[in-house]
C-alpha positions as CSV (number, residue, x, y, z in Angstrom):
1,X,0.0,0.0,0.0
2,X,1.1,3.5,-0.9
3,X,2.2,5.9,2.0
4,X,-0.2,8.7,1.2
5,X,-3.8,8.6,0.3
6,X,-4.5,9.2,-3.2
7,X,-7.7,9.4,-4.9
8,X,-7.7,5.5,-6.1
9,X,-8.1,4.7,-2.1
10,X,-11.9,5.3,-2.8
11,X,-13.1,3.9,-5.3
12,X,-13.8,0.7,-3.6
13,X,-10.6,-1.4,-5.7
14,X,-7.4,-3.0,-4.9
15,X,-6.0,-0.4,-2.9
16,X,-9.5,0.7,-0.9
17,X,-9.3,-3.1,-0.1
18,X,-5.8,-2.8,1.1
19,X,-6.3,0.5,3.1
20,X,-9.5,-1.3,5.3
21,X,-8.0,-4.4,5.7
22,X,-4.3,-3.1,6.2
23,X,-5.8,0.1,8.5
24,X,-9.1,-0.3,9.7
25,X,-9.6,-4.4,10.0
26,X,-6.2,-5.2,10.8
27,X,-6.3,-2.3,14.2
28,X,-9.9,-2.4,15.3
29,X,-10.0,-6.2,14.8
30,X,-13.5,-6.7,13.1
31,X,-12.5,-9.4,10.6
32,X,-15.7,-11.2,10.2
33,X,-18.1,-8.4,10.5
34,X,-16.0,-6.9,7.3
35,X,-17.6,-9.6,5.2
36,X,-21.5,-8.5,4.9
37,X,-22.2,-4.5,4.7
38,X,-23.8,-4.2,8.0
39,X,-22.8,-5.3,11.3
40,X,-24.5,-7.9,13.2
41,X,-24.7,-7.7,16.9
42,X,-26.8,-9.7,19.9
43,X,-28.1,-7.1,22.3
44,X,-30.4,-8.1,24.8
45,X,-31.7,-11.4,23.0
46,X,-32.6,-9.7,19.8
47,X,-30.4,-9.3,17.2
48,X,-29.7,-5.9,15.0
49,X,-28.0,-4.8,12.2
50,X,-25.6,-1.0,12.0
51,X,-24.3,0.2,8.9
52,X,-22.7,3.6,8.4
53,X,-21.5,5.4,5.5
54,X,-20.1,8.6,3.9
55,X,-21.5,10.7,0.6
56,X,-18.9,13.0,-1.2
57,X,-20.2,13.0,-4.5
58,X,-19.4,15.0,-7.1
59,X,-21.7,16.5,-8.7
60,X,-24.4,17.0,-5.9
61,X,-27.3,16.7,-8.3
62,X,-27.1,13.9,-11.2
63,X,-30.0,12.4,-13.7
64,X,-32.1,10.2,-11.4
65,X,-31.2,12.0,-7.9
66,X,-28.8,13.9,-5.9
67,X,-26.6,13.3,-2.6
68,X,-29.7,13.4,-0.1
69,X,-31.3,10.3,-1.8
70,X,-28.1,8.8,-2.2
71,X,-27.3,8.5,1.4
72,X,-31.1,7.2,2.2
73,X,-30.6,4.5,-0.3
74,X,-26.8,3.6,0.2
75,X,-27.1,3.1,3.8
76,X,-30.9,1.7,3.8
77,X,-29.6,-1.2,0.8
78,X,-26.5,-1.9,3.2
79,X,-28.9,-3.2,5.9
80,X,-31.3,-4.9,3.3
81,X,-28.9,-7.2,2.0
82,X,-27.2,-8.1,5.5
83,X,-30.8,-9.3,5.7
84,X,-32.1,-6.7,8.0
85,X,-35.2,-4.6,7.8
86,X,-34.1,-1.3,8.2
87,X,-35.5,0.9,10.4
88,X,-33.8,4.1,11.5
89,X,-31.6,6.1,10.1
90,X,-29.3,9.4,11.8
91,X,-27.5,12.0,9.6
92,X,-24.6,14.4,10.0
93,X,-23.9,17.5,7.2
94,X,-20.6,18.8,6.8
95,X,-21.4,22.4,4.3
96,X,-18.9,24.5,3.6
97,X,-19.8,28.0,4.0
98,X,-21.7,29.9,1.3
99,X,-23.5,26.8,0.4
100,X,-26.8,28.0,-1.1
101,X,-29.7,27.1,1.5
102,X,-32.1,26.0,-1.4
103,X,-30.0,23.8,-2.8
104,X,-29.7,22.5,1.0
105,X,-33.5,22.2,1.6
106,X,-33.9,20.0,-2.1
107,X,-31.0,17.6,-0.7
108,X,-33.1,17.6,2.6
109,X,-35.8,16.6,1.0
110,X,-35.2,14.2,-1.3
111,X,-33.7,12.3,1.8
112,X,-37.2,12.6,3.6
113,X,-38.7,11.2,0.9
114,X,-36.8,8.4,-0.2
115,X,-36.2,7.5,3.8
116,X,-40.3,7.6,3.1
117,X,-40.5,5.2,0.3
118,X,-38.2,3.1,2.5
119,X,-40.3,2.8,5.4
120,X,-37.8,4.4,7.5
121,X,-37.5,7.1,9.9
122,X,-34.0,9.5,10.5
123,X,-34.3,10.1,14.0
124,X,-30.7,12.1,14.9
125,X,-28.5,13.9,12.8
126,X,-25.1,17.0,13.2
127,X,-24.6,19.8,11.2
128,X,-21.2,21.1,10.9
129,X,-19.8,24.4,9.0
130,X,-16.4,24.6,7.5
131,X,-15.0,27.2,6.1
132,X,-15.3,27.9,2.1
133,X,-13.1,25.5,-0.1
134,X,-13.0,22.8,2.6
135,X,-15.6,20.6,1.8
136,X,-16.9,20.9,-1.8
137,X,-20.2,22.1,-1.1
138,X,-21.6,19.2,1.2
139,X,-20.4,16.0,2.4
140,X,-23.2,13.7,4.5
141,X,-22.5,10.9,6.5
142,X,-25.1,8.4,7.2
143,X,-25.4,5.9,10.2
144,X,-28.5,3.1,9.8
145,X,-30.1,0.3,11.8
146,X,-32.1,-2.7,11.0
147,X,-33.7,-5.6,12.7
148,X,-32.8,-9.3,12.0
149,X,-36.0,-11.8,11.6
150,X,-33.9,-15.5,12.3
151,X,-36.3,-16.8,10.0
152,X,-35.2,-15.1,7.0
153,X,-31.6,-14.6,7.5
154,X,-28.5,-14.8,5.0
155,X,-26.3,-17.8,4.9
156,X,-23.3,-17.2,3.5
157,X,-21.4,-20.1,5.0
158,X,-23.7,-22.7,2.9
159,X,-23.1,-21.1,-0.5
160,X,-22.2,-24.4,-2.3
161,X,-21.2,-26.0,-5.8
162,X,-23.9,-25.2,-8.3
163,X,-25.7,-21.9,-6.5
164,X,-26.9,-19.7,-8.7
165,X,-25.5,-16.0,-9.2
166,X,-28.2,-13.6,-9.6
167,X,-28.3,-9.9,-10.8
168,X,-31.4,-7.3,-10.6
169,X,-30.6,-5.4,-13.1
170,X,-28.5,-3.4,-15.7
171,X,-24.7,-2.9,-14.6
172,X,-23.4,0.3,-14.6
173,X,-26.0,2.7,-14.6
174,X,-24.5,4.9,-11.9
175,X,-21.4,5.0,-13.0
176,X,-22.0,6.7,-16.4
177,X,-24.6,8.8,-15.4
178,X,-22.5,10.2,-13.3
179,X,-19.7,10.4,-15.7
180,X,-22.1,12.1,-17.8
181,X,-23.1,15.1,-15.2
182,X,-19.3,15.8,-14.8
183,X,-19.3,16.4,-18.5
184,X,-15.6,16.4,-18.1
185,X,-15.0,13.7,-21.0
186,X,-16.9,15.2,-23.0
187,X,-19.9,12.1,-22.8
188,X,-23.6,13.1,-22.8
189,X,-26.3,9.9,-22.2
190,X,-29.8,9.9,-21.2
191,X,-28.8,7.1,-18.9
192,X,-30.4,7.9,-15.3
193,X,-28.8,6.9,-12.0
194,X,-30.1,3.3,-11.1
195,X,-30.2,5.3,-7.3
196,X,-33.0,3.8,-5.3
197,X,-33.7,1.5,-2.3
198,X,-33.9,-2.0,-2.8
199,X,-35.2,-3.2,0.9
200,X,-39.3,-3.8,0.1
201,X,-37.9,-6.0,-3.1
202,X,-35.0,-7.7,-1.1
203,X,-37.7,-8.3,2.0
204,X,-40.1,-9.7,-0.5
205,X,-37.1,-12.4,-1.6
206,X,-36.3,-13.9,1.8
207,X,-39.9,-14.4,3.1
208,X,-40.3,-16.2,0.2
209,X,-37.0,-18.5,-0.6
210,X,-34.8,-20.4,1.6
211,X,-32.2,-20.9,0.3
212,X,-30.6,-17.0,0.2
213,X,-26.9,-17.1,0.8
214,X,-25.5,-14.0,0.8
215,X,-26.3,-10.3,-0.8
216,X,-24.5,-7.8,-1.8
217,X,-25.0,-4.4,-3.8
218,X,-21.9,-3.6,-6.0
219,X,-21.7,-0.1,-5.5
220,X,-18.1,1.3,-5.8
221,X,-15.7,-1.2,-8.2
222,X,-19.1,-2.7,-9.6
223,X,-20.3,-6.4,-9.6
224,X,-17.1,-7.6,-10.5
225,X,-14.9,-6.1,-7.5
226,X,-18.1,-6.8,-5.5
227,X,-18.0,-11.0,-7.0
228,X,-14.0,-11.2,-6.0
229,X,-14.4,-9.6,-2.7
230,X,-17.5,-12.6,-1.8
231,X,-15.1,-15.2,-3.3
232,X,-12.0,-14.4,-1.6
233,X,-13.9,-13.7,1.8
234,X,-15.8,-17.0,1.5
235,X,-13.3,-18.6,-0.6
236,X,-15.0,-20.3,-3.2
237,X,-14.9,-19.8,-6.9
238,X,-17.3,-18.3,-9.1
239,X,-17.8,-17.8,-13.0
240,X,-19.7,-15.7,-14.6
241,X,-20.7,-15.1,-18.3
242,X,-20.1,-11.8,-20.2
243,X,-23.3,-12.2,-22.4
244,X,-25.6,-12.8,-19.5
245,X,-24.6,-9.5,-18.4
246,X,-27.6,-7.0,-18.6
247,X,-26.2,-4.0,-20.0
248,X,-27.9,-0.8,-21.1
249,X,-27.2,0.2,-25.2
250,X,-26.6,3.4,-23.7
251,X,-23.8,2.5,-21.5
252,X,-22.1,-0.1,-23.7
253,X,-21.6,2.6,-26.3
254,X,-20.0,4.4,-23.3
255,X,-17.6,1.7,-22.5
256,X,-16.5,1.5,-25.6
257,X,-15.5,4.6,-26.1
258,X,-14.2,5.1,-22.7
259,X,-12.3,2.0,-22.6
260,X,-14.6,1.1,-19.6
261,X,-15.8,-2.6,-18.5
262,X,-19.2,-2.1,-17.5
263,X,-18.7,-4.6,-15.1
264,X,-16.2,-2.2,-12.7
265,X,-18.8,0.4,-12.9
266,X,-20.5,1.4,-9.9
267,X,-24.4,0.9,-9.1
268,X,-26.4,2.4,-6.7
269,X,-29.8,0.3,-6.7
270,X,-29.2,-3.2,-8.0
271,X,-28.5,-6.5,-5.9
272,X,-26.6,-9.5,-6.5
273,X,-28.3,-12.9,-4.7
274,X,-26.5,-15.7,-4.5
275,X,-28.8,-18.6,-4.1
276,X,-29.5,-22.5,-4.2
277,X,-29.9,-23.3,-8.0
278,X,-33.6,-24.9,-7.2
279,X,-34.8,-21.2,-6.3
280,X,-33.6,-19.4,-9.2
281,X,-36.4,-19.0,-10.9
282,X,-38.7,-18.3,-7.9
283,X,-36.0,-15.1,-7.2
284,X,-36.7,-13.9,-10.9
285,X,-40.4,-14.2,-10.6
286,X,-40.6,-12.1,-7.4
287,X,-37.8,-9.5,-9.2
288,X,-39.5,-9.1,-12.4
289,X,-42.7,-8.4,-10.5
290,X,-40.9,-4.8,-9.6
291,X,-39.9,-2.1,-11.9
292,X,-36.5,-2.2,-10.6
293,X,-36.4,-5.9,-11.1
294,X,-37.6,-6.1,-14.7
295,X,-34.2,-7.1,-16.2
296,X,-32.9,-9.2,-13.7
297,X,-31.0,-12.2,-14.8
298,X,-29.0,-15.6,-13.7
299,X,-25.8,-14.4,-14.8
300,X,-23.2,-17.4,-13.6
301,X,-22.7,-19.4,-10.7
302,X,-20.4,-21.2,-7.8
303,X,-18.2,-23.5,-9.4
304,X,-15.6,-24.6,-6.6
305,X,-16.1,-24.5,-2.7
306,X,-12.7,-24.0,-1.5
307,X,-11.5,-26.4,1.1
308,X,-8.4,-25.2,3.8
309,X,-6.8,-22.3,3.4
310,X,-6.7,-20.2,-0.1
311,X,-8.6,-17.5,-1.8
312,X,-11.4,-18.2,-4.2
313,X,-11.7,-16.4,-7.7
314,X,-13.6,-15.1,-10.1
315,X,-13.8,-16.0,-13.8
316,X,-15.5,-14.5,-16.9
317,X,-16.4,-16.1,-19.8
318,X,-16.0,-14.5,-22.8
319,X,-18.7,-14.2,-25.7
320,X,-15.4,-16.6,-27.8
321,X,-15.8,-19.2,-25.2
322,X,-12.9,-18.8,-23.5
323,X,-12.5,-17.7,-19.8
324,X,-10.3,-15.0,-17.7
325,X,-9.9,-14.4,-14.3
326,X,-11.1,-11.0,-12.4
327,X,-10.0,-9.0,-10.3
328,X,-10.3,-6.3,-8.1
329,X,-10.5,-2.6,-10.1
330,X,-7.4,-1.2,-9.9
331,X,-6.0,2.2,-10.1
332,X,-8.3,4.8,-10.4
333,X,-12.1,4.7,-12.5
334,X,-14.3,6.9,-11.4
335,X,-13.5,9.1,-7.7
336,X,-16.4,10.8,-6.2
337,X,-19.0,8.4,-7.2
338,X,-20.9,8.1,-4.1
């Protein structure tokens, strides 16, 4: 790992893995809770779920939403696919002075309605002030909690030869749409940010199949940094195929241009399952029943359990038959992307 943070350090590749393992997991000594997004802990014979997170996007406002929804839905899909149904949420704002106050109330109330939509209530929340040119505008941390039903939990230590890899949507959504707001590169789309909360749709899966055995919502690095980090924590192997992968036109056309893989694009409303092949099609009929859900597809699946020691992988199977392995995104995509 470098000695200085750089920009690559957050956008959720190789070296954001290295700086929370190497600096965060290694010192406060949380290695199992660094598996799922949220935190599980036993307090007085019920069982919750705590997720916290931090919004520094850039720009504030993007096709399909703006940093207030953001932070409802980032932190409210972290709880939903530890398998908790989340509940309350507190907020801090860090604004830098001479932010306008209108543009404040908007972010403000996106959050109240999305938190609405969610079934979830913010209940504390800090304001802080720095002076101009400190913080970009406005920077909002996030901090939610969830209940645990121990009838419709996660399993992710059963995960076996065979399960089924499941996606809810198109990859990559997020990613260009945000690319496209910068208008840096010079790329214009109608693609809208795929930002929304997932927990009703998620909630709606585990009543329903038994066999769930882990979630996860590849946000930063994109479903394939999110598919490595699963294996390598789990270690099993998993292979996916390239033209299974729902993709917008749109963003495609993007990629290619860009030199992009849509697959290490970031999402901000889809959800990977990972489930018992006898329930795949049960997962896609409750998915496609929701507009969110409408394209979701079995994209690959476990092919290797690992047994001792060792780190799974990941493999993609190319549209000429052949296979490579992925890895983590490395270097720097896209900073500032949630």
């Amino acid at each position: 790992m470098n000695d200085r943070i750089s920009l690559a350090h957050g956008d959720g590749g190789e070296l954001a893995h290295q700086l929370i393992q190497e600096v965060f997991v290694d010192t406060f000594g949380h290695q199992e809770q660094a598996k799922l997004d949220a935190a599980i802990l036993s307090i007085a014979h019920s069982r919750i779920a705590i997720s916290t997170d931090s919004f520094v996007i850039k720009p504030l406002f993007f096709p399909g939403g703006d940093i207030g929804k953001l932070a409802v839905t980032g932190t409210v899909n972290d709880l939903a696919v530890s398998g908790a149904t989340p509940k309350f949420l507190t907020t801090s704002f860090i604004i830098e002075e001479g932010f306008p106050i209108v543009d404040l109330k908007k972010i403000v109330q996106s959050m109240v309605e999305e938190a609405k939509k969610a079934d979830v209530r913010i209940v504390a929340g800090d304001t802080k002030v720095v002076e101009k040119g400190s913080a970009d505008g406005l920077y909002i941390n996030t901090t939610g909690i969830g209940w645990i039903d121990e009838h419709h939990t996660v399993k992710p230590e059963s995960m076996q030869e065979g399960d089924s890899i499941v996606i809810s949507g198109t990859i990559g959504d997020h990613g260009i749409a945000i690319l496209s707001a910068r208008g840096d590169l010079g790329i214009q789309t109608e693609v809208q940010s795929d930002c929304v909360t997932l927990n009703h749709m998620i909630a709606e899966v585990l009543q329903a199949v038994n066999h769930v055995r882990i979630m996860r919502d590849p946000t930063r690095g994109g479903l394939a940094t999110t598919l490595v980090e699963i294996c390598e924590d789990f270690n099993i192997t998993m292979e996916i195929d390239e033209m299974l992968l729902p993709v917008r036109r749109e963003v495609q056309g993007a990629c290619d241009i860009l030199g992009y893989e849509p697959f290490y694009l970031a999402n901000e409303g889809k959800v990977i399952f990972i489930v018992g092949k006898e329930d795949e099609e049960k997962v896609l009929s409750i998915l496609h029943q929701y507009e969110i859900g409408k394209e979701a597809k079995v994209i690959g699946k476990v092919i290797v359990k690992g047994k001792g020691k060792g780190k799974g992988r990941l493999f993609l199977r190319t549209p000429l038959g052949s296979t490579r392995r992925l890895d983590r995104l490395s270097g720097m995509l896209l900073p500032r992307i949630c």
